[in-house]
Backbone as numpy.savetxt, mean C-alpha at the origin, in Angstrom:
# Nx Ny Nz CAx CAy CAz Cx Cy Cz
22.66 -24.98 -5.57 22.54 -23.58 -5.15 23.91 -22.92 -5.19
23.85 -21.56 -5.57 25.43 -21.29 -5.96 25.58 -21.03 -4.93
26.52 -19.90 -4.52 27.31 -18.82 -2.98 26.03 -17.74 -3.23
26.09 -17.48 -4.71 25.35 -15.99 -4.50 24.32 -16.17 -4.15
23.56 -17.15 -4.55 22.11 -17.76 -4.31 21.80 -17.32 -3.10
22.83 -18.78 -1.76 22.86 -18.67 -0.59 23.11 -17.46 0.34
24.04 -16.64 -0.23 23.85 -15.48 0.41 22.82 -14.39 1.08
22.19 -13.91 -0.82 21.08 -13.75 -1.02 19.72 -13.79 -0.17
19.67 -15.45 0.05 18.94 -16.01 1.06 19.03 -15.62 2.04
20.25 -15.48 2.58 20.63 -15.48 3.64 20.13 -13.99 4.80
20.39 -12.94 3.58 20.01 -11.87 3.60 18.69 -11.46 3.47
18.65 -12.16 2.99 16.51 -12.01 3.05 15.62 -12.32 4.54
16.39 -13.68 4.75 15.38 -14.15 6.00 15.58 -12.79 6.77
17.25 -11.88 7.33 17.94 -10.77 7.82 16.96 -10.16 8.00
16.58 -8.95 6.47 15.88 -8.55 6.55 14.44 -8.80 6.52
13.60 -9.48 6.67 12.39 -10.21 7.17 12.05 -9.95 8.16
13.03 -10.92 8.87 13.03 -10.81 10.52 12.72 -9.39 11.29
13.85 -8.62 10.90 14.15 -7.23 10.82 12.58 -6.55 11.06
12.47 -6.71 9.19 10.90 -5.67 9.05 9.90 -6.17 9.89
9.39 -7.69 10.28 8.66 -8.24 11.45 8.63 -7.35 12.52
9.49 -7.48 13.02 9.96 -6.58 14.37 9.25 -5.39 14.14
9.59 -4.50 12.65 9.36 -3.32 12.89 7.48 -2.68 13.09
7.18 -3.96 11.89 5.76 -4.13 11.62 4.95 -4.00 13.07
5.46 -5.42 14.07 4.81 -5.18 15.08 4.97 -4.44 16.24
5.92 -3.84 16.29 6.43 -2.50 17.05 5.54 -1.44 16.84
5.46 -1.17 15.21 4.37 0.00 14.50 3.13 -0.48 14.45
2.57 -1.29 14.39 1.18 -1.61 14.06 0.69 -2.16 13.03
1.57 -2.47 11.79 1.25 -3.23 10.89 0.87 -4.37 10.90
0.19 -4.59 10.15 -0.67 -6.09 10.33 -1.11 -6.77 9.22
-1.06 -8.14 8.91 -1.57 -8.52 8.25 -3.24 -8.79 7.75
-4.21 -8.58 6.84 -5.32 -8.48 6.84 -6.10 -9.76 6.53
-5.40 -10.85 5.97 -5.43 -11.65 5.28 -3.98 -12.58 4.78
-3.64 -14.01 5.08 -2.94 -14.57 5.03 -2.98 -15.30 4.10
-2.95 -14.38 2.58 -2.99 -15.31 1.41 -1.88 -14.79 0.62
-0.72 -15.26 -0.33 0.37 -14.98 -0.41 0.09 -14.12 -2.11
-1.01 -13.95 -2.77 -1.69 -13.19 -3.64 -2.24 -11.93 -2.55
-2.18 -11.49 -1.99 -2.49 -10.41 -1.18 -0.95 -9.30 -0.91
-1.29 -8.37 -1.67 0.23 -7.51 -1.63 0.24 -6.23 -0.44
-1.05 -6.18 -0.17 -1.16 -5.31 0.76 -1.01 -5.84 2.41
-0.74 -4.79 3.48 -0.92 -5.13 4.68 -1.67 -3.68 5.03
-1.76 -3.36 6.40 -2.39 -2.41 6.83 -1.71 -1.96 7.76
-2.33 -0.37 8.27 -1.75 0.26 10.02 -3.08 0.98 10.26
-3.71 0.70 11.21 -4.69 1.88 11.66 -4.09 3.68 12.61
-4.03 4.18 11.80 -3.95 5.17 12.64 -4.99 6.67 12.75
-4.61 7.73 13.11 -5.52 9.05 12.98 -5.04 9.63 11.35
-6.18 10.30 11.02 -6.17 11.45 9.76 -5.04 12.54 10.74
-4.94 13.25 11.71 -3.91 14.07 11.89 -4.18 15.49 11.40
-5.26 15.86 10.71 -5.74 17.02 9.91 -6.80 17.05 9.55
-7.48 17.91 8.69 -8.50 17.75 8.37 -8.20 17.33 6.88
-9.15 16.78 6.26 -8.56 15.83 4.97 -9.78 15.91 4.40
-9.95 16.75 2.67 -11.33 16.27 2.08 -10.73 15.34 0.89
-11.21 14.33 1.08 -10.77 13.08 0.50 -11.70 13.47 -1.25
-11.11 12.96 -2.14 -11.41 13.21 -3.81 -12.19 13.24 -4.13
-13.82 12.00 -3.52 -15.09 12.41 -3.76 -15.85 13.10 -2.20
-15.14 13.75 -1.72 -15.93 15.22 -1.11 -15.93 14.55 0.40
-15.74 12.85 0.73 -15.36 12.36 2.26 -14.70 13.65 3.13
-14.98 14.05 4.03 -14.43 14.89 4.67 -13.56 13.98 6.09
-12.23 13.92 6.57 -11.92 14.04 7.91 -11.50 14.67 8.56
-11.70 14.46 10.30 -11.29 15.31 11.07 -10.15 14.85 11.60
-9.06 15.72 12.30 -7.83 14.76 12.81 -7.88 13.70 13.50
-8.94 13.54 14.45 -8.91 12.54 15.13 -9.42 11.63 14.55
-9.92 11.40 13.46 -10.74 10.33 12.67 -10.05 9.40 12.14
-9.93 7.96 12.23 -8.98 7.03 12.01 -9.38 6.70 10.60
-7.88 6.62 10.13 -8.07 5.24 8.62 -6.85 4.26 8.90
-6.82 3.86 7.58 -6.14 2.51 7.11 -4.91 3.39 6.51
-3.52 2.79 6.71 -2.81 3.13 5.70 -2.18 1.77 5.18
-2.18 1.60 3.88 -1.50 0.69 3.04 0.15 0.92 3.04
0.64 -0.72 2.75 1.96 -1.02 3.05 2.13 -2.04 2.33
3.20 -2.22 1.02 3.02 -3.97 0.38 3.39 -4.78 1.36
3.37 -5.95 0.80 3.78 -7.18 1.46 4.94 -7.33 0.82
6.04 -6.89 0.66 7.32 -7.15 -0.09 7.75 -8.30 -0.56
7.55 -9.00 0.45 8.07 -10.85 -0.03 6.65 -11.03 -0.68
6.05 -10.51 -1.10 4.93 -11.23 -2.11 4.63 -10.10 -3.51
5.25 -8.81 -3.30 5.17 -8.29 -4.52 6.26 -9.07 -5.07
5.22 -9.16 -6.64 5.95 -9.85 -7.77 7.29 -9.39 -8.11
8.26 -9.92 -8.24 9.71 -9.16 -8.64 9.47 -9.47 -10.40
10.78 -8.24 -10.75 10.76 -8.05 -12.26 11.93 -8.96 -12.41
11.65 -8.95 -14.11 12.34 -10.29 -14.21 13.64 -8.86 -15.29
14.46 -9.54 -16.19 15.35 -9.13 -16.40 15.45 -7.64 -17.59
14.05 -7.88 -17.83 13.21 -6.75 -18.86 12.77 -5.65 -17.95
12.85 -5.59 -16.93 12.33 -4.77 -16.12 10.89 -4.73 -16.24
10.09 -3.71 -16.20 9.09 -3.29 -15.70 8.07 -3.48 -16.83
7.59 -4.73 -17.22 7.06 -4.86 -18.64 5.16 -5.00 -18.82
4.85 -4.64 -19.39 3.44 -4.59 -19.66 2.97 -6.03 -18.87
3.95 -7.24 -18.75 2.47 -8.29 -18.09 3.51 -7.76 -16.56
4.11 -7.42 -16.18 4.77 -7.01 -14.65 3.20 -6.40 -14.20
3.02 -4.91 -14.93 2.40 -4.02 -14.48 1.00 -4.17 -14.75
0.55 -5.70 -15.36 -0.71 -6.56 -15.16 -1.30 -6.91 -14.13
0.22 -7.64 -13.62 -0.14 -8.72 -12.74 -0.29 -8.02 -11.30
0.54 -7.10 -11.33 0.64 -6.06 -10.21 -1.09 -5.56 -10.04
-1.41 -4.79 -11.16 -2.87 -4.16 -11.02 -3.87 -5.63 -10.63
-3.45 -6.73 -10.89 -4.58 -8.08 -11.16 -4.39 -8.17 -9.37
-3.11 -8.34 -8.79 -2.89 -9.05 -7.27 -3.39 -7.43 -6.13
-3.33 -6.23 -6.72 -3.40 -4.80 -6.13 -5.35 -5.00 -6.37
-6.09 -5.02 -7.20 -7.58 -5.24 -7.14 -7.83 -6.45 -6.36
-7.33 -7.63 -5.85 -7.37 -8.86 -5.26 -7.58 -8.32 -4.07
-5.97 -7.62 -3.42 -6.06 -7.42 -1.97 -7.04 -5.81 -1.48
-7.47 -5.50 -2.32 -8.01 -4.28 -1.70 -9.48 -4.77 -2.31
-10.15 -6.09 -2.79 -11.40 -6.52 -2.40 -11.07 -7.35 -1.23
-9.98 -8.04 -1.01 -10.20 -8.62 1.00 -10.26 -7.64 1.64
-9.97 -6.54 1.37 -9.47 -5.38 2.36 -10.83 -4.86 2.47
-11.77 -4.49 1.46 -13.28 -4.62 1.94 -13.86 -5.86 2.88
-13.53 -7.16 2.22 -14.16 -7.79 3.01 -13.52 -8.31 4.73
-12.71 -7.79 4.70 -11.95 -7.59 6.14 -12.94 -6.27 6.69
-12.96 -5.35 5.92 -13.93 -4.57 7.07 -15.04 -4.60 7.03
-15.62 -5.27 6.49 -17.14 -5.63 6.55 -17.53 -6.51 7.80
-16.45 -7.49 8.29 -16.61 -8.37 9.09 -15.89 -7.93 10.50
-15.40 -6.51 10.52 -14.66 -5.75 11.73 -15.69 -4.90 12.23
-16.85 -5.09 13.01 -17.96 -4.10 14.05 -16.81 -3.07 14.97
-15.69 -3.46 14.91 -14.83 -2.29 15.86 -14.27 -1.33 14.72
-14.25 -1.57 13.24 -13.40 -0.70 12.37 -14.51 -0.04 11.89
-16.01 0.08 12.17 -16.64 1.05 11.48 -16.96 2.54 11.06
-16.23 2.82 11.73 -15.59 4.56 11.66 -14.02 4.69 11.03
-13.39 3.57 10.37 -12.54 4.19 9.43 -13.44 4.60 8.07
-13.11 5.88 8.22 -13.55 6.73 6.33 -12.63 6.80 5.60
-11.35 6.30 5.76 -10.61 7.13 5.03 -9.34 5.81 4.41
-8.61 5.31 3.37 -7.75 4.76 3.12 -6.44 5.77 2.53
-5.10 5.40 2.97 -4.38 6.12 2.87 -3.12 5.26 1.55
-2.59 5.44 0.96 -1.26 4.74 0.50 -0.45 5.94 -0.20
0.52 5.24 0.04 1.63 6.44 -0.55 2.94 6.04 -1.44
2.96 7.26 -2.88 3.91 6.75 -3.79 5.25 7.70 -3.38
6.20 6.67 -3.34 7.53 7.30 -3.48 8.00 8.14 -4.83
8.64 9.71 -4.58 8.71 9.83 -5.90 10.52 10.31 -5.73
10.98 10.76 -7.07 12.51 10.42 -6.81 13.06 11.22 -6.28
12.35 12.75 -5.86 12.51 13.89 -5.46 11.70 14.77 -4.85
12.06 15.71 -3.82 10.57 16.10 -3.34 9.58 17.22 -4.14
10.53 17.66 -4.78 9.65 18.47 -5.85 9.26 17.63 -7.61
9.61 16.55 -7.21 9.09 15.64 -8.60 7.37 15.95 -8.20
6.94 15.82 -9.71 5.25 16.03 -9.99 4.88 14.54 -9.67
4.25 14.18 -9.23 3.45 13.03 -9.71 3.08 12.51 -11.12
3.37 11.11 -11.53 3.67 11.19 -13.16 2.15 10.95 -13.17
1.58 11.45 -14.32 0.46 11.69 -14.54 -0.30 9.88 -15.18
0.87 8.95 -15.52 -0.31 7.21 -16.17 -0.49 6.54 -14.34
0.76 7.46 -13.04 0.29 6.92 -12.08 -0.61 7.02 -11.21
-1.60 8.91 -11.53 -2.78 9.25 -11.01 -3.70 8.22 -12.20
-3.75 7.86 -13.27 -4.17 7.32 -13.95 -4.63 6.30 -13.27
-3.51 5.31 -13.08 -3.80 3.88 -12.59 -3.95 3.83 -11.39
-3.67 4.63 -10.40 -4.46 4.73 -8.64 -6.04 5.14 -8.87
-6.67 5.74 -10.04 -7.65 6.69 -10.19 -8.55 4.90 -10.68
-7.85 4.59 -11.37 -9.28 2.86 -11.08 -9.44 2.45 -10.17
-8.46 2.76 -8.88 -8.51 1.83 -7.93 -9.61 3.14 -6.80
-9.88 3.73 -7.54 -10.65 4.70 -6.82 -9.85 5.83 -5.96
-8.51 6.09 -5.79 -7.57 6.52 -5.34 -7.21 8.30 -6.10
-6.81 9.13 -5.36 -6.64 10.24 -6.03 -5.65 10.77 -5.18
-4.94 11.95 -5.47 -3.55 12.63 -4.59 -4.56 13.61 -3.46
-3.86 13.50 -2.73 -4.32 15.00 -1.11 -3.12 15.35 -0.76
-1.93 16.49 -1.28 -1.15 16.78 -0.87 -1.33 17.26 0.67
-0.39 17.23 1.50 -0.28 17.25 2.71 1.14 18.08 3.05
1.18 18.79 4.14 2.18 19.72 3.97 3.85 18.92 4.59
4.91 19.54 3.83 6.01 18.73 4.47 6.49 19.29 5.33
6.84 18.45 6.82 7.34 19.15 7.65 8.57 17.94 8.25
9.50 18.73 8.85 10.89 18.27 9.68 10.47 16.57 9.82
9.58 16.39 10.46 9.08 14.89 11.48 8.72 14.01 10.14
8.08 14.48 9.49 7.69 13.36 7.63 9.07 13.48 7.48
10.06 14.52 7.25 11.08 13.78 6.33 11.97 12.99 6.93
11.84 13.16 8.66 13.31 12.21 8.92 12.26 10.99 9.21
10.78 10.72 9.67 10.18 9.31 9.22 10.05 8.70 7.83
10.19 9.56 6.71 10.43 9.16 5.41 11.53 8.51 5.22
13.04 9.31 5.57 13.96 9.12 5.38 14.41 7.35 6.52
13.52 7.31 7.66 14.14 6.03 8.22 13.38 5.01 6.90
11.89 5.17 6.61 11.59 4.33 6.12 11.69 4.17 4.55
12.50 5.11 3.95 13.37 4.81 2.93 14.09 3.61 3.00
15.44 3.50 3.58 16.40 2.90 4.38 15.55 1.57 4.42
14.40 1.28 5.16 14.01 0.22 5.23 13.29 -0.38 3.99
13.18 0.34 3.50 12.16 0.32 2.14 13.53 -0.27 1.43
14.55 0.42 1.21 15.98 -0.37 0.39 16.18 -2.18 0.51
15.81 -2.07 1.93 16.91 -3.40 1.97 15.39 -3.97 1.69
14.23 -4.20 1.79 13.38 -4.79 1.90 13.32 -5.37 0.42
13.78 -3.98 -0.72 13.56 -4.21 -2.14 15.28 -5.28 -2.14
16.15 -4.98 -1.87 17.66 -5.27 -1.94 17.10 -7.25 -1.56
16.03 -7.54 -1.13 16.19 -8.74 0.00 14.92 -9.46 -1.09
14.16 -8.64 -1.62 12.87 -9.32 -2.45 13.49 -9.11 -3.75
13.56 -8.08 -4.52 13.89 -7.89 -6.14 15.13 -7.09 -6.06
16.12 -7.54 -6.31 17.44 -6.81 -6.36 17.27 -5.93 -7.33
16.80 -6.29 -8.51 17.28 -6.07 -9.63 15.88 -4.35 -9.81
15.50 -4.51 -9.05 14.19 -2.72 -9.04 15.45 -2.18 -7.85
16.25 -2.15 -6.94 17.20 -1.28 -6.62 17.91 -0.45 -6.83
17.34 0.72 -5.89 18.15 1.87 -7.15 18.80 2.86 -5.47
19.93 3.63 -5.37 20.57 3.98 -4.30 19.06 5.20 -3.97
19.00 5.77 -5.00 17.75 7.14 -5.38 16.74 6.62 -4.48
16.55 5.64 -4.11 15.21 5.20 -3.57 15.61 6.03 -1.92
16.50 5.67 -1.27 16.96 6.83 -0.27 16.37 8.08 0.14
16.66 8.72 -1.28 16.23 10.31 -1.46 14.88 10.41 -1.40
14.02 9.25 -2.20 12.95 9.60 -2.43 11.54 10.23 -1.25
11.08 11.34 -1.70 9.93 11.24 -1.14 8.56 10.59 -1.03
7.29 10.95 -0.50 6.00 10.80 -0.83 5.15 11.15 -0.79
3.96 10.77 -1.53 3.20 11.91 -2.23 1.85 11.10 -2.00
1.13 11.14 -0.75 -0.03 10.61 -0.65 -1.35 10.47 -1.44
-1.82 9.60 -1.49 -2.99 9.31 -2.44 -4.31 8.45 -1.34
-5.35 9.07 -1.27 -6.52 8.63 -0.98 -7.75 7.82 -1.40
-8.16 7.01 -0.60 -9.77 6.79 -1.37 -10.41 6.98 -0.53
-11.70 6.73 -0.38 -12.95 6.76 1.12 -13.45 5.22 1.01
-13.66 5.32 1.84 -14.43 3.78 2.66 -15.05 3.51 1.95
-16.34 4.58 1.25 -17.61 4.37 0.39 -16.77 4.14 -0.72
-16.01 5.06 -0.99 -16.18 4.74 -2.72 -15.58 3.07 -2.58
-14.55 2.41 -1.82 -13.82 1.52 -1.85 -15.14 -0.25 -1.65
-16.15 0.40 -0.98 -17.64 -0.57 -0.81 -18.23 -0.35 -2.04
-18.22 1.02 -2.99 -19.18 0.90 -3.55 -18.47 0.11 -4.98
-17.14 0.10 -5.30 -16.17 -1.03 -6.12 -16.50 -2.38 -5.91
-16.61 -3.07 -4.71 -16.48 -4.45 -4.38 -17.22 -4.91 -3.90
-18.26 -4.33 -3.42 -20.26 -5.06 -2.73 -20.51 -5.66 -3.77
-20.47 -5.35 -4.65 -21.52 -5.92 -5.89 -20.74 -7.41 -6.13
-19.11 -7.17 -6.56 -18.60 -8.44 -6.38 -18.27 -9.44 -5.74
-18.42 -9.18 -4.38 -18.61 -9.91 -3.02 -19.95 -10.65 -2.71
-20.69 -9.68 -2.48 -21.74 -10.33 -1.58 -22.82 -10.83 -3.08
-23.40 -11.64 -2.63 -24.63 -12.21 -4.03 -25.68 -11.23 -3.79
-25.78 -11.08 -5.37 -27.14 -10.24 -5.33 -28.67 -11.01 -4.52
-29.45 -9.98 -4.47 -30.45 -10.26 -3.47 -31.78 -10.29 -4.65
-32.15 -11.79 -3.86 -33.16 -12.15 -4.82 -34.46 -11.23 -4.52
-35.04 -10.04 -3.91 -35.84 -9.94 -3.79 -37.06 -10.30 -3.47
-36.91 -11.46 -2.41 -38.04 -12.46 -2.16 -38.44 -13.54 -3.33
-37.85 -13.66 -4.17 -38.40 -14.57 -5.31 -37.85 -15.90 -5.00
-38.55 -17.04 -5.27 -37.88 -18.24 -5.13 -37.21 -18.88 -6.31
């Protein structure tokens, strides 16, 4: 093992530890303890009223899910950067954890009133567009944009969890580090409960024999 190796390391468990803390301070949680699972979760309120892409309506007080990777388990890029099997394997382990993420709430009788799933893309600026192959590829996952208005309290909670978002990438994939990640904003993207059951029932549960033997 070289110095840099060990360092490296060293700095990772750092920040780990670190984001732990912060996770369970905030509410993040794990949904599933399988190291192919890139997602985690937070339950909180919609905060507004929200008509989600296929016509889901919420009210502020109405709780969802918001998505969060698992950092030490997103795949890091290798020295090509960001290459057609990267952005495979990503979509292959991203359809994995958001069918547990159905079958986590199928088996939760207390989560049956979340309607709503939340995740959010960083973009490099706050007036950057959303690049149009990334409504593309959220749009299989059943996912679409709900702009939301920016105010004082999003940008300085953006801006802490920038900062944490750095070292987390600085501690998993050095080499996707960029200072810009700082600046960046985000630009929320939705699905609904239904559309997210009506993706993964069919592949989950066995079809029903209809009384036939």
């Amino acid at each position: 093992m070289t110095v840099e190796t060990s360092v490296q390391r060293s700095f990772a468990r750092v920040v780990f530890a670190f984001d732990s803390r912060l996770r369970r301070r905030n509410g993040v949680f794990d949904y599933i303890d399988s190291p192919d699972c890139i997602l985690r979760v937070r339950l909180e309120r919609a905060g507004r009223r929200i008509i989600l892409p296929d016509g889901i309506r919420l009210d502020p007080a109405d709780r969802i899910i918001e998505l969060h990777f698992r950092n030490e388990y997103f795949p890091p890029m290798d020295a090509n950067g960001a290459t057609v099997a990267w952005a495979r394997r990503v979509a292959r382990l991203m359809d994995l954890s958001l069918k547990e993420l159905y079958k986590y709430l199928q088996g939760r009788s207390d989560l049956t009133d979340v309607a709503g799933i939340r995740a959010v893309m960083l973009l490099r600026s706050s007036d950057q567009a959303v690049p149009v192959q990334f409504e593309r590829i959220a749009s299989r996952f059943g996912f679409g944009p709900v702009p939301e208005p920016d105010t004082l309290a999003r940008r300085l909670r953006r801006v802490g969890q920038n900062v944490v978002g750095l070292l987390l990438v600085l501690a998993s994939n050095p080499r996707a580090a960029r200072l810009d990640f700082l600046l960046r904003s985000g630009a929320p993207f939705f699905t609904s409960r239904r559309r997210l059951e009506e993706r993964y029932r069919e592949r989950v549960e066995p079809p029903s024999s209809d009384g036939l033997s």
